[in-house]
C-alpha angles and dihedrals in degrees: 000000000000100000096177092064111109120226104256105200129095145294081017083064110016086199129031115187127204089248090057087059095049090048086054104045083042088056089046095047086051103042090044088048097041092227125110086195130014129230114244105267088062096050098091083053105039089055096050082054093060097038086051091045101045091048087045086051093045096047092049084054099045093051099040121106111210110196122206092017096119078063099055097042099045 
């Protein structure tokens, strides 16, 4: 679906900055929506999105364990 978003787990991407899972949640908000900017009346909601989206993101990293990966980055 949306085919530009980088894998964001290690060792694809070694470091992964809070400003690389907004940029992702905010590509998915807009590619789910179908707007690549809300009105102004969905704004309130299109932000909570990618504010829902981006912790969701962040907690799946955060609790992934990713074997083998010491092997393939070193």
């Amino acid at each position: 679906m949306c085919r530009s978003i980088k894998t964001l787990r290690p060792p694809m991407t070694p470091e992964v900055h809070d400003e690389d899972v907004q940029a992702a949640a905010l590509q998915y908000v807009r590619k789910i929506s179908g707007f690549r900017a809300p009105a102004a009346h969905n704004r309130e909601v299109f932000d909570a999105a990618v504010a829902a989206v981006a912790a969701a993101t962040a907690e799946l990293l955060d609790g992934l364990e990713v074997r083998g990966a010491a092997a393939k980055t070193g």
